[in-house]
C-alpha positions in Angstrom: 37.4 -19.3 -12.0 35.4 -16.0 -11.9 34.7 -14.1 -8.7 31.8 -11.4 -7.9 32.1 -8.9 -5.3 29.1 -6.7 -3.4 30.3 -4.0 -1.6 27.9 -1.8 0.8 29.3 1.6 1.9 27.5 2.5 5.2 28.5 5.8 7.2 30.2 3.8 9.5 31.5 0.9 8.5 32.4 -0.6 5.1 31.1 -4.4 4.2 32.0 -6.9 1.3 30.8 -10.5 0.0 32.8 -11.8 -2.2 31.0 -14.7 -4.3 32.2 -17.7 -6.6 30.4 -17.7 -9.6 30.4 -21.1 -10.4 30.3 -22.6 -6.7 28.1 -19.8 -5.2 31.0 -20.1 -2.1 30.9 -16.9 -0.4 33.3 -15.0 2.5 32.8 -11.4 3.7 34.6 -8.6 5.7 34.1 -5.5 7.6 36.2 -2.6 7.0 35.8 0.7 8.7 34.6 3.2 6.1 36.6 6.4 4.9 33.9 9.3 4.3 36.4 11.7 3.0 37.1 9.5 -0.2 35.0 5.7 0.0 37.1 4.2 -2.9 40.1 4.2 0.0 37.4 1.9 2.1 36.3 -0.3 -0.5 39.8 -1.1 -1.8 40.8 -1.7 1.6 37.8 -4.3 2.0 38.9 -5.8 -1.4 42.4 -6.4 0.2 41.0 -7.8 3.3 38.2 -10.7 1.9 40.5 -11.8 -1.2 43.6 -12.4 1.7 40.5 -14.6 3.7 39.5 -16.4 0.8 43.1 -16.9 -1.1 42.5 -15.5 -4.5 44.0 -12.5 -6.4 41.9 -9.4 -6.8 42.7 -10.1 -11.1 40.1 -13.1 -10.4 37.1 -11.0 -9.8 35.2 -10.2 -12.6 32.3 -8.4 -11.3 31.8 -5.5 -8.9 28.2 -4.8 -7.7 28.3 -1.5 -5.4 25.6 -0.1 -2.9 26.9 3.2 -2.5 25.8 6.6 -0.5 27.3 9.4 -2.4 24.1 10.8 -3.8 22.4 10.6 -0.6 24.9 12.3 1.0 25.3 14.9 -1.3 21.5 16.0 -1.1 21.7 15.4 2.6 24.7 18.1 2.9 23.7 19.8 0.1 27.1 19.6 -1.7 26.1 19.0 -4.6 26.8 21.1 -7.9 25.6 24.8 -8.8 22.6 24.0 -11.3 21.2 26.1 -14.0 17.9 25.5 -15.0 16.2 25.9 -18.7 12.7 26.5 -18.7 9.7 27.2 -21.2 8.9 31.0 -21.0 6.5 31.7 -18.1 7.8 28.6 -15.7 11.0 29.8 -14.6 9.7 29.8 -10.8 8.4 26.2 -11.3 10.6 25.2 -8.1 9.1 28.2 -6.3 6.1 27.3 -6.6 6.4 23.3 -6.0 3.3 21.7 -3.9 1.3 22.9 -1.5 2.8 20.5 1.2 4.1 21.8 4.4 5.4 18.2 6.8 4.5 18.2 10.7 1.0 18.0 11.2 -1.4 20.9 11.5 1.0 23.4 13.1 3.7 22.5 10.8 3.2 26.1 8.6 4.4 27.5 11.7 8.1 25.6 12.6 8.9 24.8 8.6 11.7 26.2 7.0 11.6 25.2 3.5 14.8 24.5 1.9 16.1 26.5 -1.0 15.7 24.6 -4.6 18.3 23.2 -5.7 18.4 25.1 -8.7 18.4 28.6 -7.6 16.3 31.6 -9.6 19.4 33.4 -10.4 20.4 30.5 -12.0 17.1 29.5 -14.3 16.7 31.2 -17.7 13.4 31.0 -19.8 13.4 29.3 -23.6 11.0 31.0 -26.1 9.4 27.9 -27.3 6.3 25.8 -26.5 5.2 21.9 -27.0 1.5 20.7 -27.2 0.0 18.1 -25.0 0.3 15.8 -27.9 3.4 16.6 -28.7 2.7 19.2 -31.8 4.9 22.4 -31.5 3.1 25.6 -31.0 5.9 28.0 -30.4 9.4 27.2 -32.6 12.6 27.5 -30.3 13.9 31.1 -30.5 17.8 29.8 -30.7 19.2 33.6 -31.1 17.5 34.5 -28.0 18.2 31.2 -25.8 22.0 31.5 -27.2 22.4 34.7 -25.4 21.0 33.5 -21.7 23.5 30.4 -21.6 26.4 32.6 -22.4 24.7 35.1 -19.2 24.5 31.1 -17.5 28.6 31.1 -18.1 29.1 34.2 -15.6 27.0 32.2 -13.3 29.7 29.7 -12.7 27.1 27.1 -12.9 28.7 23.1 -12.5 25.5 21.7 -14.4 22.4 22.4 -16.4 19.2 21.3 -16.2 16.9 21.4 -19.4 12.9 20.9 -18.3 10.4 22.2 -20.7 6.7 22.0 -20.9 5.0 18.8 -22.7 8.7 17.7 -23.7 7.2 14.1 -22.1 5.3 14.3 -25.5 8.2 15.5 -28.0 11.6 16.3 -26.7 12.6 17.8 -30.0 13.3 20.9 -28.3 15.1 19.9 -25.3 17.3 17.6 -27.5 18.4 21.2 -29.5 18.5 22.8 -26.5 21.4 20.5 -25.0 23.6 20.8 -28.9 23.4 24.7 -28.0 24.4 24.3 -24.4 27.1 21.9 -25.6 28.6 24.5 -27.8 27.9 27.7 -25.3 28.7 25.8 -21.7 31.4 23.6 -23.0 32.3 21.1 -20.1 29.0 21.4 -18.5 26.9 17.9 -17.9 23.2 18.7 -19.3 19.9 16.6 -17.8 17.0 16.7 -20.0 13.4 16.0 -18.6 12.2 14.4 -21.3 15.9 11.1 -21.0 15.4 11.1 -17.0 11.8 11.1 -16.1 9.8 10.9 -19.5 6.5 11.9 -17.4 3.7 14.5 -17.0 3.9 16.8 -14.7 6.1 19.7 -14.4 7.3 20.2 -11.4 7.9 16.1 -10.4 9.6 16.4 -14.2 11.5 19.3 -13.2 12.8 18.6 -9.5 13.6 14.9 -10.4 16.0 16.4 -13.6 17.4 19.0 -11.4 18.3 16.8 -8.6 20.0 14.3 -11.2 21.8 17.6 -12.3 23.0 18.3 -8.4 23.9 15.0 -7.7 25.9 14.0 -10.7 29.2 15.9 -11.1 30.1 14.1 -7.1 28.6 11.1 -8.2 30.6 10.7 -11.8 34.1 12.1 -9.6 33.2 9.0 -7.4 32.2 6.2 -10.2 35.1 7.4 -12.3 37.6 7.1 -9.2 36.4 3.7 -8.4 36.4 2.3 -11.6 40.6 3.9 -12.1 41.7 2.3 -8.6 39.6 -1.0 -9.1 40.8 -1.3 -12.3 44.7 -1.1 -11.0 44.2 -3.5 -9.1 42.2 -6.3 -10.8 42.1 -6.9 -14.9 38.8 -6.2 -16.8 36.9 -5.7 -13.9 32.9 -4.7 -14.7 31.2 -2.2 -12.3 27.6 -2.1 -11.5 26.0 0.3 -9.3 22.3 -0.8 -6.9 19.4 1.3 -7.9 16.8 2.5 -5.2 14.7 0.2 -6.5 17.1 -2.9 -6.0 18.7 -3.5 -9.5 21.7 -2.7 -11.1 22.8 0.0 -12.8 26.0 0.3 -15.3 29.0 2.7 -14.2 28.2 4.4 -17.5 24.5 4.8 -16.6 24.9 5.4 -12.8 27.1 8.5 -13.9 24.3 10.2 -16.5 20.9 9.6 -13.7 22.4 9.7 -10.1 19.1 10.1 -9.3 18.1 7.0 -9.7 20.8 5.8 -7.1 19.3 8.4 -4.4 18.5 5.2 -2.1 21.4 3.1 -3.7 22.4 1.9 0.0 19.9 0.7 2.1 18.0 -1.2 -1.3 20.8 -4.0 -0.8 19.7 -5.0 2.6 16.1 -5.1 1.5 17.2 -7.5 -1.9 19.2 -9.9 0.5 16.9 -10.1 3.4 14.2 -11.3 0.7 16.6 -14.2 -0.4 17.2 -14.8 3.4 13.7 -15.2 4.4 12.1 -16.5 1.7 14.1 -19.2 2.4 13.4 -19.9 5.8 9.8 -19.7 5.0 8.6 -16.6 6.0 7.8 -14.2 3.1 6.0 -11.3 5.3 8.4 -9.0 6.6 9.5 -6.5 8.1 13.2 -5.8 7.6 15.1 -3.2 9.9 19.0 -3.0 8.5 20.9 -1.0 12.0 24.1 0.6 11.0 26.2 3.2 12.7 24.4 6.4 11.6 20.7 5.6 10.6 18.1 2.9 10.8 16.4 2.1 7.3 13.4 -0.4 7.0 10.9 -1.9 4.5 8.0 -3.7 4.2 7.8 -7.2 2.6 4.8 -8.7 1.1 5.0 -12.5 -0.5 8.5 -12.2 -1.0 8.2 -8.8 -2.7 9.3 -5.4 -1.5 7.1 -2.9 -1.7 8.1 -0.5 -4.5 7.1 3.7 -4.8 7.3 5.6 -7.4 9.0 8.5 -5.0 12.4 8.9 -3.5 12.6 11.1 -0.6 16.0 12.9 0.8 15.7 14.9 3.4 13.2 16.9 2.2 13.9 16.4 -1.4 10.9 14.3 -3.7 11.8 13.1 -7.1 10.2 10.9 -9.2 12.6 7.6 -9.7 11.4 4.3 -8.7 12.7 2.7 -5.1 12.0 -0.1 -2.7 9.5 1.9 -0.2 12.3 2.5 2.7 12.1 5.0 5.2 15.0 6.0 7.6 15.5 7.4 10.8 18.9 9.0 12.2 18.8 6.0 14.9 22.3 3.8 14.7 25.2 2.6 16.9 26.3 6.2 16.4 23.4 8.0 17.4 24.3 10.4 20.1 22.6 10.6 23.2 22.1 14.3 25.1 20.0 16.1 27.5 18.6 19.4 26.7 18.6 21.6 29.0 15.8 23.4 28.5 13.7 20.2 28.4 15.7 18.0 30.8 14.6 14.8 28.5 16.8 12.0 26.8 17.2 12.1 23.3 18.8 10.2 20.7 20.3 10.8 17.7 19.5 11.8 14.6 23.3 13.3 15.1 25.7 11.0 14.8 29.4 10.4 15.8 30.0 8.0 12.4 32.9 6.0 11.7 35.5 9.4 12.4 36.0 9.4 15.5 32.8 7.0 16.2 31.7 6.2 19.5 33.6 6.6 23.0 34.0 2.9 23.1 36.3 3.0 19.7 38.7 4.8 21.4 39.6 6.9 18.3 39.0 10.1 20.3 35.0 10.4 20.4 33.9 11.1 23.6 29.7 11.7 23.2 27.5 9.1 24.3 26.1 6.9 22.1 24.1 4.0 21.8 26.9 1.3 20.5 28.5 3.1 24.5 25.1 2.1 25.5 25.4 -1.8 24.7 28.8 -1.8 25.8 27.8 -0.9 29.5 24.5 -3.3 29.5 26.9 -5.7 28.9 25.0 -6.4 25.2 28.5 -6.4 23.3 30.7 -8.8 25.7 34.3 -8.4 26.8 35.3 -10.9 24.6 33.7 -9.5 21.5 35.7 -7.6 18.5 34.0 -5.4 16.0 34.1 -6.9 12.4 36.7 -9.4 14.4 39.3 -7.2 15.2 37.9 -3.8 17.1 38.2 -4.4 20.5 35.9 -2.0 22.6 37.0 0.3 25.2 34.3 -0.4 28.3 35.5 2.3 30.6 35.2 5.0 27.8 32.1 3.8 27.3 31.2 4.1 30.8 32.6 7.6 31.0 30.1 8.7 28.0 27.2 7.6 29.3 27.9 9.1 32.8 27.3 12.6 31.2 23.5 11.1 30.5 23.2 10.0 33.9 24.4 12.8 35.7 22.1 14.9 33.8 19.0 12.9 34.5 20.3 12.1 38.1 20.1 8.3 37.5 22.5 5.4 37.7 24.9 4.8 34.9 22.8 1.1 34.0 19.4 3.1 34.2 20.8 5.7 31.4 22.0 3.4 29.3 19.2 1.3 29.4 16.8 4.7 28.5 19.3 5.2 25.4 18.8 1.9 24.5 14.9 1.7 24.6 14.7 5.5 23.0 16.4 4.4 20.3 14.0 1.5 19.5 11.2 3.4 20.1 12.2 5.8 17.3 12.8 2.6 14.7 9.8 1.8 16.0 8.3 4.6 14.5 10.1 4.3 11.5 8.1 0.3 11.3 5.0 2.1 11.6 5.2 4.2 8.9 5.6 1.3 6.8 3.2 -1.0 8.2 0.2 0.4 10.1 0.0 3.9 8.2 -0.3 2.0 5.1 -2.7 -0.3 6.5 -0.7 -3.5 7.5 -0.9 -5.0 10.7 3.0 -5.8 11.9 1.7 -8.8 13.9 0.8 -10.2 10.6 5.3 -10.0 9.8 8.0 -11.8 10.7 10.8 -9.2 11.3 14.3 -9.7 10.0 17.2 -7.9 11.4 20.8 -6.9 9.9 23.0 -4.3 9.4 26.2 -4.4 12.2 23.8 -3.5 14.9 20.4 -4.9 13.9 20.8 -8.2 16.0 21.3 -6.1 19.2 17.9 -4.7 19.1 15.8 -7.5 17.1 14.2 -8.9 20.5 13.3 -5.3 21.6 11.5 -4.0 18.1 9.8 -7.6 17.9 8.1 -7.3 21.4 7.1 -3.5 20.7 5.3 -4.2 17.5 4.5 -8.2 17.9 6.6 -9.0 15.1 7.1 -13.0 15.8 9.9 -14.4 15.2 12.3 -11.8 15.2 14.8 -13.5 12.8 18.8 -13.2 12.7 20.3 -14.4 9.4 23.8 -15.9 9.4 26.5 -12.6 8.9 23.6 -10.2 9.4 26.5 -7.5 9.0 27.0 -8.1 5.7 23.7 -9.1 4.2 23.4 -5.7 2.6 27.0 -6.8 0.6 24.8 -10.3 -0.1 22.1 -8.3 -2.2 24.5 -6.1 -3.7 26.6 -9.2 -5.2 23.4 -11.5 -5.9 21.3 -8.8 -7.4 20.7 -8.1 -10.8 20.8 -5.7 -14.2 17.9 -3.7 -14.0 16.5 -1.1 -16.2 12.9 0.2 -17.3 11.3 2.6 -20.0 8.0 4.9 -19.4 5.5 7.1 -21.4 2.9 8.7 -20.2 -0.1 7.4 -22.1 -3.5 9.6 -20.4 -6.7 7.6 -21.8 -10.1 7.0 -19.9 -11.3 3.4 -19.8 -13.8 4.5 -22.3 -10.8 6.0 -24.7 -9.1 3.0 -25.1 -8.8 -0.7 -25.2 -7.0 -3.6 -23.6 -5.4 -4.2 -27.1 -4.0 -0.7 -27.8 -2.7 -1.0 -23.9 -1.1 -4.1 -24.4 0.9 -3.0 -27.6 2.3 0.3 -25.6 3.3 -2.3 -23.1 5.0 -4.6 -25.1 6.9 -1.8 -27.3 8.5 0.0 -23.5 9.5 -3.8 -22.9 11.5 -4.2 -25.7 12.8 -0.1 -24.8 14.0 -2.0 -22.2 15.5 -5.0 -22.5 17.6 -3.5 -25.5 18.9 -1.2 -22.4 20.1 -4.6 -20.5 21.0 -6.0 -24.1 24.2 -3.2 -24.1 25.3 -4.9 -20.5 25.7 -8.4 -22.3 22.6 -9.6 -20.9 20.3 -12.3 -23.2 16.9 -12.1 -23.5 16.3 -15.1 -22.6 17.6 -14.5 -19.2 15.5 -11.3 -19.0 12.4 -11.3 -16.9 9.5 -8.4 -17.6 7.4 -7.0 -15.5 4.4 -4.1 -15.9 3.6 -0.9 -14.1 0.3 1.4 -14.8 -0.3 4.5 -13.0 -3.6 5.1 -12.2 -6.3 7.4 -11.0 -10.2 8.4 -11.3 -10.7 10.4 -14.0 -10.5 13.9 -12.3 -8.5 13.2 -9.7 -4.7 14.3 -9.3 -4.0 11.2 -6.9 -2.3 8.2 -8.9 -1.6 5.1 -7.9 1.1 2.5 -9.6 -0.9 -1.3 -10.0 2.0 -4.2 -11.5 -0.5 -5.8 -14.2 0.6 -9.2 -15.9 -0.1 -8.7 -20.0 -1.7 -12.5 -19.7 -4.1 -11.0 -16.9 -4.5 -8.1 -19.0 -5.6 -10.3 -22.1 -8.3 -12.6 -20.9 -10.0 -10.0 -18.1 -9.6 -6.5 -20.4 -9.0 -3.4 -18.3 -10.6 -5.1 -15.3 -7.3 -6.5 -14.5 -6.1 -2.8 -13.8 -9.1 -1.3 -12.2 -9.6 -4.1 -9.5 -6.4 -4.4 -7.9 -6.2 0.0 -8.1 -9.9 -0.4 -6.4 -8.5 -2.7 -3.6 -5.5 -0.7 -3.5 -7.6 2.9 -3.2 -9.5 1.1 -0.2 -6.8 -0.2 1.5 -5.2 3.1 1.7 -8.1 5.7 2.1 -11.0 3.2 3.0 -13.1 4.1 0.3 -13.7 3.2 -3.4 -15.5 5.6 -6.4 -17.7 5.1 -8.5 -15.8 7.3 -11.2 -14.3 6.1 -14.6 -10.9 4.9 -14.5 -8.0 6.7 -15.7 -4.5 5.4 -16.9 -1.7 8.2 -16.9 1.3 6.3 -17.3 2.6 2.8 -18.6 6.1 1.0 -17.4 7.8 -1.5 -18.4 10.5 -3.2 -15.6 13.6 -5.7 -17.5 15.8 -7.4 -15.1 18.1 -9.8 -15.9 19.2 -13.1 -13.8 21.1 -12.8 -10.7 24.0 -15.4 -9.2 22.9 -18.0 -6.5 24.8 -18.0 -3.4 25.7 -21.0 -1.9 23.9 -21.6 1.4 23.8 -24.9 2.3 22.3 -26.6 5.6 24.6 -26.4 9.1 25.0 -29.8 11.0 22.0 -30.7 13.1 22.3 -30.4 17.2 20.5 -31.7 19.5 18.1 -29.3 21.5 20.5 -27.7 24.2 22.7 -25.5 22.6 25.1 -25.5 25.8 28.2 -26.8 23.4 28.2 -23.3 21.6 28.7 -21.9 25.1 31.5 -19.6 25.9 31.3 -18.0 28.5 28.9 -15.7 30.9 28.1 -11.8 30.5 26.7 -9.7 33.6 23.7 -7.7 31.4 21.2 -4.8 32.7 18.0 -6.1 30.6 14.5 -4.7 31.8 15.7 -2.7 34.6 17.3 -5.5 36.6 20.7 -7.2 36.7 21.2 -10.7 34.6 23.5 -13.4 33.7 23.9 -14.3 30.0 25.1 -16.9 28.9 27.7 -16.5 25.8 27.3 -18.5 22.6 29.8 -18.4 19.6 27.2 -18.8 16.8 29.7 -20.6 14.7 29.3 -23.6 17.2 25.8 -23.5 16.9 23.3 -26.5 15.3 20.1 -26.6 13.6 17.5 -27.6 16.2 19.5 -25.8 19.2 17.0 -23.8 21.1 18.9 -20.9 23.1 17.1 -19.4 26.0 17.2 -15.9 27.2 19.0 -14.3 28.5 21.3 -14.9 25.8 23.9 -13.1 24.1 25.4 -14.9 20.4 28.4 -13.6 18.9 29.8 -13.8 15.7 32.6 -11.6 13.3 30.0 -9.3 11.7 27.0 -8.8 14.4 26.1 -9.6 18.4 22.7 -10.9 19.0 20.5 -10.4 22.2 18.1 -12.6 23.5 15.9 -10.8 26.8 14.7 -13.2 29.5 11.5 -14.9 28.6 12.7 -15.0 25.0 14.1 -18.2 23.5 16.0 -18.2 19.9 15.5 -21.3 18.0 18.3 -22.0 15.1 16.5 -23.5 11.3 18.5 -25.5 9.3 20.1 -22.7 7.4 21.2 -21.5 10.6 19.1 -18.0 10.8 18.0 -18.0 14.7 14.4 -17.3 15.2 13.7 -15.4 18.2 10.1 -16.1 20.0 9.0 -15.5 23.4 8.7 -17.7 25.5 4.9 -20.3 25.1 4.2 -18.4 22.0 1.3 -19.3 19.7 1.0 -18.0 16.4 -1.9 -15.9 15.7 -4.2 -16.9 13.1 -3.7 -14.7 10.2 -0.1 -14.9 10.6 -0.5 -18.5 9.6 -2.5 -18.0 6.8 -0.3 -15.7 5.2 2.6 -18.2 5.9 0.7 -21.0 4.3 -0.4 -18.7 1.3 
């Protein structure tokens, strides 16, 4: 009997589901995670869920991994000293970049912009030029380019990058640029442009290669670790990395284009809390995953995350496809302070992490945070353990805060209560930019919370934005694990292909198409997956002819067949209006064509929970004293593993389980589907028409 296992790193804590194959039983664990090497984490997590569910580790045959290593490394900027190879006359290409300064109108004036990551000293120039379409008008000067690697060798560089201009259209010269390099700069890992993002552009080609470059020597250290200790420990075991855009990966792959792990992490979370809701019949979404450091969320639209064609790090853009997530440094470890030139809360994005982690770990942290925050609102309960077994310390906790309160000369409750409602307001903000700056209206979305601390502020997010119901899935802790371990192979093959409407025909489309899906499904072939279990999908980007703004429409090749190139230019029209208000009357342009192969993931077992009858008072446990909305309460305690389908739990309401504590404010009533995810509405509400609508459709 075969065994999968998803493992999500998080900054704080470490979380696992391990999977039978043939059964789809499941059984998770929460480990706390170990930043100075992850592997020690994760094989600590292994330990723990194969003791609860009574295997050996040689039984598991798959490992699918969410991990954070790139991010980190661009976030800390840690990553390798890069040299860059450039066509003569473009060696500032990174300089220069795009005219984008972030902040608003005075933003010029606060913005420090961060050095490339492939510093000038470090960038040589190739004699050599490529065409538009690909014919060569300069030859390669090898003598000369043989002589600036050696120069590259003093540099002490750790990787190269190799982007030339037009090597989208022929990458002859990149490929004999990377046999020199491995013969000058033995040792050295070399990107080319033309493998990692075979698009226009220069500088998207350029930054995207470089930052696969910078990411890569930490990331194949990590992989390569992993795969040694995972491998001492279990028999043949096969190791998949998540993709920011919610697939998998291969080790072997993962190692050559980090970059396309960049949002590796929070990608799970979004590819489990699909399978979640879908399920409980609510394909709209609006998913908020809570760890200990940072807040990611996403938009869901009939059952589909949204997906860009961007990856931003900090303030890092590359070009690699990712599920459209945006984070916010807003967790259980956010740290509260008090300026003092300002005098006025804030929270986070600092945070204390998993070493030492908040006061209330009692590990030696002593800053306030927001997990310090719930303890003293009485949100986490006396009788609740962290992943099972933390216990919390409350009078640390206490202690924290009181630095807050005696700075803004109010009462230990009232400063722990601001903490609290900061911190949703800034995920809060975070929702918007997902939903009403792209021109969704979040009353129209059911909102889906997870991650260890998720539950805690569900009720609070759903009332700010009008999210109804707020909904907490069973093990909401691990449901980023769940995506990792029931996601699958993914891999997907590009050309840019620049024709006007006029210049070309649904035919000639369709063939290009069809050729970067076969690019494509050969890649999943190599990972032992069968065509026939390999599902296609199509990606054009598109713009009027004579503008620089693209858009990417999905386009189905049957669609494309019967209506022509109508079945592009519609959806990009309604697309262009939805984001900017306005469509023109301007030829159509395609720039790029994509093909997506995915292969087929493992079903989880998730079968119904025993039906209750309407009070839930036999999940009862106990009684919490809680500071919700300014005034003193009295929760009642559930143990959600007592709970029934058709129990309705009123607030105020606290429901505990291993992974996760959920909080229901007064006026707010939770009421528990048949797969057990608790729905959280307040109280006498009435759907709103269009929220229907989109639930029926």
């Amino acid at each position: 009997m075969s065994y999968r296992l998803g493992v999500d790193v998080g900054g704080t804590f470490t979380d696992l589901l391990l999977v039978n194959e043939k059964s789809g039983q499941a059984w998770s664990a929460k480990v706390p995670s170990t930043p100075a090497d992850q592997s020690i984490g994760v094989l600590s997590g292994l330990a723990r869920v194969c003791e609860r569910a009574g295997i050996d580790p040689t039984q598991i045959e798959h490992v699918m991994h969410g991990t954070t290593v790139a991010t980190n490394t661009v976030l800390t900027g840690t990553g390798a000293r890069c040299g860059l190879v450039t066509t003569k006359g473009y060696g500032q290409v990174l300089q220069i970049a795009r005219s984008f300064v972030p902040g608003g109108l005075g933003g010029w004036v606060i913005y420090n912009k961060s050095p490339p990551l492939a510093p000038l000293s470090c960038t040589i120039e190739a004699e050599e030029r490529v065409g538009a379409k690909g014919d060569i008008v300069t030859p390669l000067n090898e003598e000369k380019l043989r002589g600036e690697l050696r120069k590259l060798r003093s540099k002490n560089i750790e990787a190269l990058t190799v982007s030339l201009i037009n090597a989208f259209a022929n990458d002859k010269h990149e490929q004999r640029i990377r046999k020199l390099a491995e013969q000058e700069l033995p040792g050295i890992p070399v990107s080319l442009s033309s493998e990692v993002v075979p698009e226009m552009q220069e500088y998207e080609r350029t930054v995207t290669t470089v930052a696969n470059s910078y990411v890569r020597p930490r990331v194949a250290r990590y992989v390569h670790n992993l795969k040694t200790k995972l491998a001492e420990k279990t028999r043949a075991v096969k190791l998949h990395i998540l993709r920011s855009d919610g697939g998998l990966s291969s080790a072997k792959a993962s190692e050559e284009y980090p970059v396309n792990l960049l949002m590796s992490g929070p990608a799970g979370g979004v590819t489990g809390a699909v399978w979640v809701a879908t399920q409980a019949g609510f394909p709209n979404l609006l998913t908020v995953d809570v760890g200990g450091t940072s807040t990611d969320v996403a938009l869901i639209m009939n059952g589909e995350p949204r997906l860009r064609r961007e990856t931003t790090v900090g303030d890092v853009t590359v070009r690699a496809s990712s599920v459209d997530i945006r984070t916010v440094g807003a967790g259980g470890g956010s740290i509260a302070h008090v300026p003092e030139l300002t005098k006025a809360l804030r929270v986070g994005p600092q945070s204390a992490g998993a070493d030492p982690g908040p006061a209330a770990y009692a590990r030696g942290g002593a800053e306030p945070t927001v997990t310090d925050a719930n303890v003293v609102l009485g949100y986490l309960p006396a009788m609740q353990r962290l992943g099972g077994e933390m216990e919390l310390n409350r009078e640390l906790a206490q202690k924290s805060v009181t630095k807050i309160a005696t700075a803004l000369s109010k009462s230990v409750k009232d400063a722990a209560l601001g903490i609290y409602n900061i911190v949703n307001e800034n995920m809060v903000g975070a929702l918007r930019l997902v939903s009403v700056e792209q021109g969704h209206d979040p009353r129209d979305y059911a909102l889906i919370a997870f991650g260890g601390a998720g539950p805690l502020h569900a009720n609070a997010l759903a009332r700010l934005l009008g999210s109804w119901p707020a909904i907490i899935p069973p093990g909401p802790g691990v449901l980023c694990a769940l995506g990792d371990a029931t996601t699958a192979v993914r891999d997907e093959s590009a050309r840019t292909f620049i024709r006007r409407f006029s210049e070309t025909t649904p035919k000639e489309v369709a063939k290009v198409l069809r050729e970067l899906a076969a690019d494509a499904a050969a890649s999943l072939e190599q990972e032992k997956v069968a065509r026939a279990d390999t599902r296609t999908s199509y990606q054009v980007d598109i713009r009027y002819h004579g503008q620089g703004l693209l858009l990417t429409i999905n386009v189905q090749l049957a669609d494309l067949e019967k209506r022509g190139l109508a079945a592009i230019s519609a959806p990009f029209d309604a697309e262009h209006k939805r984001l900017f208000t306005f469509a023109l009357p301007l030829e159509h342009e395609l720039v790029n064509l994509r093909a997506v192969a995915q292969g087929k993931g493992i079903t989880v077992q998730r079968p119904k929970i025993a039906r209750g009858a309407a009070s839930a008072r036999a999940a009862v446990v106990g009684k919490q004293k809680t500071y919700m909305e300014g005034k003193d309460h009295t929760a009642l305690v559930y143990d959600r593993a007592l709970i029934k389908a058709g129990n309705r739990i009123a607030g105020p309401a606290i429901v505990m389980e291993m992974d996760a504590t959920t909080v229901i404010l007064p006026r707010h009533h939770g009421q528990v589907d048949a797969y057990g995810n608790i729905l959280i509405f307040p109280d006498g509400y009435k759907p709103r028409r269009a929220t229907r609508a989109r639930r029926k459709a």
